[in-house]
MDTraj code that builds the backbone (N, CA, C; nanometers):
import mdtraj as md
import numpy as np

residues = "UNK UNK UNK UNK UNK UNK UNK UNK UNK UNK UNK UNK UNK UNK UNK UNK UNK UNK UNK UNK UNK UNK UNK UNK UNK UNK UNK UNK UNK UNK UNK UNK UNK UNK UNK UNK UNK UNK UNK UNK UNK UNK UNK UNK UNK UNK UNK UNK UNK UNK UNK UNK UNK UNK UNK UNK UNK UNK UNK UNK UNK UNK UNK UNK UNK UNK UNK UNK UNK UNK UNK UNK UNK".split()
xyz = np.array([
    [0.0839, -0.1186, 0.0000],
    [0.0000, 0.0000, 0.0000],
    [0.0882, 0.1246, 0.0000],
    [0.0250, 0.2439, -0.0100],
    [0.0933, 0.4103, -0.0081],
    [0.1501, 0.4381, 0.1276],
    [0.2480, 0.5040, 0.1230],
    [0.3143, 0.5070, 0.2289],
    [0.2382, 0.6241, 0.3252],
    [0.1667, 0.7456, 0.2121],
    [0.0700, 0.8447, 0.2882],
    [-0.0312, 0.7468, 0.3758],
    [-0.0845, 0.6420, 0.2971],
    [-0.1989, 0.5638, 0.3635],
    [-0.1426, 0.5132, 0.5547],
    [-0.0207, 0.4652, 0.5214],
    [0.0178, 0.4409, 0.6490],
    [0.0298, 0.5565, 0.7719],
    [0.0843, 0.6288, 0.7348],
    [0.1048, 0.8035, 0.8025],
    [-0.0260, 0.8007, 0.8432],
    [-0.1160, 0.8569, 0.7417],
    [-0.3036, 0.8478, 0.7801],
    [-0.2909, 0.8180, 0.8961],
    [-0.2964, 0.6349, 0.8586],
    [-0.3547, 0.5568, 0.9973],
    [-0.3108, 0.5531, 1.1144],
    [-0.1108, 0.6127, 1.0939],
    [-0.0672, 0.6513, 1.2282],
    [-0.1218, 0.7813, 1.2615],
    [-0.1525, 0.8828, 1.2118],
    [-0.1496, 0.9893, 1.2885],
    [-0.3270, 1.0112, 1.3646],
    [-0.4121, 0.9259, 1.2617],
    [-0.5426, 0.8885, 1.2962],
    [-0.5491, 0.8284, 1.4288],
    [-0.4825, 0.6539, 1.4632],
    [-0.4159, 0.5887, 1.5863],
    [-0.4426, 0.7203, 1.7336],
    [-0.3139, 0.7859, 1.6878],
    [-0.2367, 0.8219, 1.7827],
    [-0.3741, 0.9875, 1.8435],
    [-0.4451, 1.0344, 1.6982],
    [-0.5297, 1.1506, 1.7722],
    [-0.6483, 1.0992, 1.8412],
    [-0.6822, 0.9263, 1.8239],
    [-0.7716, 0.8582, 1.9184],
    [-0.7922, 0.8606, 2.0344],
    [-0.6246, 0.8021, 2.0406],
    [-0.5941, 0.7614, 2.1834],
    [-0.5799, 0.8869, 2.2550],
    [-0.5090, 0.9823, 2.2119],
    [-0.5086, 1.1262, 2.3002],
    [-0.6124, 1.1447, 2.3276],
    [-0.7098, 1.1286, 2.2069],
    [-0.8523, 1.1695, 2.2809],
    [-0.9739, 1.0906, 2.4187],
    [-0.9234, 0.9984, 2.3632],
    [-0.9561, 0.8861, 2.4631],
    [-0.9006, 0.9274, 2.5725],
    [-0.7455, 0.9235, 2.5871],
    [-0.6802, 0.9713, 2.7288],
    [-0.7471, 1.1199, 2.7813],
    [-0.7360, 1.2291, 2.7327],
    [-0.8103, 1.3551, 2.8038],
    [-0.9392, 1.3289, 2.8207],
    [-1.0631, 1.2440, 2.7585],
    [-1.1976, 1.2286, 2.7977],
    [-1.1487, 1.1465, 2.9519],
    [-1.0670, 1.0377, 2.9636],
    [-1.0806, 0.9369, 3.1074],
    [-1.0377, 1.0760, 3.1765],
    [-0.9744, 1.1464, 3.1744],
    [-0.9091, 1.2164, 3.2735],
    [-0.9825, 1.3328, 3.3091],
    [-1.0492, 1.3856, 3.1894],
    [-1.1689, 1.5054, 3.2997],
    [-1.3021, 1.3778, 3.3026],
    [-1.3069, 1.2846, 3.3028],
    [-1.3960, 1.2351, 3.3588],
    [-1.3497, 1.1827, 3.4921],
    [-1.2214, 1.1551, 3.5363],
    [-1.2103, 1.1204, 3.6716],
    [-1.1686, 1.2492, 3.7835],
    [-1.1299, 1.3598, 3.7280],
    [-1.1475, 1.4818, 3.7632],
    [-1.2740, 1.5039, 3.8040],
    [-1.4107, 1.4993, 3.7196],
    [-1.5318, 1.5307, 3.7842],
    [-1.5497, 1.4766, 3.8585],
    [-1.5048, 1.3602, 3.9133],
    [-1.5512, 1.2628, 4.0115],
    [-1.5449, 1.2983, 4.1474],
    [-1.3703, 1.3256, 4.1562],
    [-1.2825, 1.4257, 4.2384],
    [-1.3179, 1.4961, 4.2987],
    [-1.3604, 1.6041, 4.2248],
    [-1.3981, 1.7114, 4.1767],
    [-1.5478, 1.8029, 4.2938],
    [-1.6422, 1.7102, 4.2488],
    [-1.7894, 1.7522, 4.3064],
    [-1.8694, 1.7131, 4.4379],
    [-1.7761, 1.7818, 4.5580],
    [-1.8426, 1.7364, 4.6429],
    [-1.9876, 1.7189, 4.6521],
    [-2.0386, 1.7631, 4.5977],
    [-2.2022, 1.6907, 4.6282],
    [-2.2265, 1.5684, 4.5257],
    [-2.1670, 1.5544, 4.4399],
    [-2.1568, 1.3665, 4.4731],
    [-2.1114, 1.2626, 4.5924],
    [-1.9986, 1.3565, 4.6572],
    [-1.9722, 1.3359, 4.7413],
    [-2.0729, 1.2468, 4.8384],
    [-2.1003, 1.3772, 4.8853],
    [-2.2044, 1.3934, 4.9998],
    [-2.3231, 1.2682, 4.9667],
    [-2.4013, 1.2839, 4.8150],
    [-2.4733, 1.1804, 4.7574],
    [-2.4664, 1.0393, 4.8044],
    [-2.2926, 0.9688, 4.7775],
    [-2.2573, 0.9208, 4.7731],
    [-2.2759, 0.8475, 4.9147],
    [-2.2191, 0.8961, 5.0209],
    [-2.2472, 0.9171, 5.1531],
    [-2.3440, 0.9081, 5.2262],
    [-2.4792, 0.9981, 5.1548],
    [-2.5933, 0.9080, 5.2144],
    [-2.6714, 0.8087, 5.1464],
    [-2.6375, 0.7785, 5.0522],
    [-2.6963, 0.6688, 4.9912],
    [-2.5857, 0.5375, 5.0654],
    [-2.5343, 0.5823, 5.1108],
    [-2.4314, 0.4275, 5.1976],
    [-2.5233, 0.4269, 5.3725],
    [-2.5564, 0.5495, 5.3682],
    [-2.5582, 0.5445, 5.5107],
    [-2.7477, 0.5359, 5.5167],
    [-2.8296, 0.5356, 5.4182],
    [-2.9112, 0.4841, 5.4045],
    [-2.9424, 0.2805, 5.3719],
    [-2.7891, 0.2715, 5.3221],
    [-2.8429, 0.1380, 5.2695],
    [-2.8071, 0.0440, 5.4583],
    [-2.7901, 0.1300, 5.4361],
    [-2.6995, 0.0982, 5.6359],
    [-2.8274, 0.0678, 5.7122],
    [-2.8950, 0.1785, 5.7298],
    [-3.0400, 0.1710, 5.7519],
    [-3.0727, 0.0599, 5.7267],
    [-3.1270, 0.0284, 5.5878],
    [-3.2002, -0.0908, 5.5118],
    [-3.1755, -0.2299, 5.5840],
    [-3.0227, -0.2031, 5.6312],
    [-2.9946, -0.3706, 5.6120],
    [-3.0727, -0.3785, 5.7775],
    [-3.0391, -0.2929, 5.8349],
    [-3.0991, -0.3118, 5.9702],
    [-3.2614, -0.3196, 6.0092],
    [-3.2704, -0.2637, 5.9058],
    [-3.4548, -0.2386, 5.9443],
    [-3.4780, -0.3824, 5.9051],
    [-3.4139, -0.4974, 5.7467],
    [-3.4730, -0.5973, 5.7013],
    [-3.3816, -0.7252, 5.8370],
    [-3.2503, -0.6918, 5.8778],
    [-3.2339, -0.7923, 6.0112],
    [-3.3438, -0.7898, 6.0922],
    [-3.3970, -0.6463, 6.1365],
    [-3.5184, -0.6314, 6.2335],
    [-3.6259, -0.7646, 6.1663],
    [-3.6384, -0.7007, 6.0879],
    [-3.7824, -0.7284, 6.0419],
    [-3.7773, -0.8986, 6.0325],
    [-3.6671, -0.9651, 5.9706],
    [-3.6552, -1.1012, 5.9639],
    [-3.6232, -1.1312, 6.0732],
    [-3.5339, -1.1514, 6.1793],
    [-3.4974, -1.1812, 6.2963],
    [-3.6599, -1.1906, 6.4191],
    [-3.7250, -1.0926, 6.4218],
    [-3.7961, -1.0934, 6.5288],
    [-3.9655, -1.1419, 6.4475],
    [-3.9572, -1.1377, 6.3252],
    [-4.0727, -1.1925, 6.2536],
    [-4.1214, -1.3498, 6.3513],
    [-4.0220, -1.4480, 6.3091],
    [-4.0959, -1.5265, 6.3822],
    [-4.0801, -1.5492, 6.5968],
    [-4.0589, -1.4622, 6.6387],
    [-4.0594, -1.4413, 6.7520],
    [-4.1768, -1.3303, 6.8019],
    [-4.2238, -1.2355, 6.7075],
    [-4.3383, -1.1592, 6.7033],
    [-4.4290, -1.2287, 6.7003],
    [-4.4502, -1.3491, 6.5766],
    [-4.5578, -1.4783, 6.5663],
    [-4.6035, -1.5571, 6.6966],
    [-4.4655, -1.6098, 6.7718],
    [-4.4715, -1.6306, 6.8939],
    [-4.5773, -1.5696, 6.9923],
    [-4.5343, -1.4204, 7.0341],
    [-4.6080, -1.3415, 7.0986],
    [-4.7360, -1.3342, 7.0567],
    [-4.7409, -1.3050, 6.9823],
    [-4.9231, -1.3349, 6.9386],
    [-4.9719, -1.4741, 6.9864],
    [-4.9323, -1.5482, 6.9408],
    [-5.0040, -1.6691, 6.9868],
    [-4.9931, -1.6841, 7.1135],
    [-4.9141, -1.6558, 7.1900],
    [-4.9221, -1.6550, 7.3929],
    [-5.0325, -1.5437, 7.3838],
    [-5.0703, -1.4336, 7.3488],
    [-5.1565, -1.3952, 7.3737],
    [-5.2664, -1.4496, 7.3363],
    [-5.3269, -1.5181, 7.2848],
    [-5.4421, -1.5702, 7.2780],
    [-5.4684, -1.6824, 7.3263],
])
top = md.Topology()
chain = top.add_chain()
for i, resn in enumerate(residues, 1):
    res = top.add_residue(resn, chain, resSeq=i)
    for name in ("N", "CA", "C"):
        top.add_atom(name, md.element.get_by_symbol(name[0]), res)
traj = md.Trajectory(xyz[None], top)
């Protein structure tokens, strides 16, 4: 093949990957970047925190609640 054809495809290659590299990098910059993802981030952990405890509650004393009912009657 043409030797321009090769050049092309290197210089094509190489303005990819640069571009590729500066998109990962202000995309991990924003990440960095925005404390109120932050914060987001943070209570959606400290909600799932919640969750797990309310569903231990809820499974754990389910059949011991069953219990109590039936002594009452």
């Amino acid at each position: 093949m043409n030797t321009l054809f090769y050049v092309v495809c290197i210089v094509a290659i190489v303005f990819t990957a640069d571009t590729i590299q500066k998109y990962l990098k202000v995309k991990d910059r924003k990440k960095e970047e925005d404390p109120e993802l932050e914060e987001t981030l943070a209570q959606i952990e400290r909600l799932e925190e919640r969750i797990r405890v309310l569903e231990r509650i809820v499974t754990e004393n389910k059949f011991d609640l069953g219990r109590e009912i039936d002594k009452l009657k």
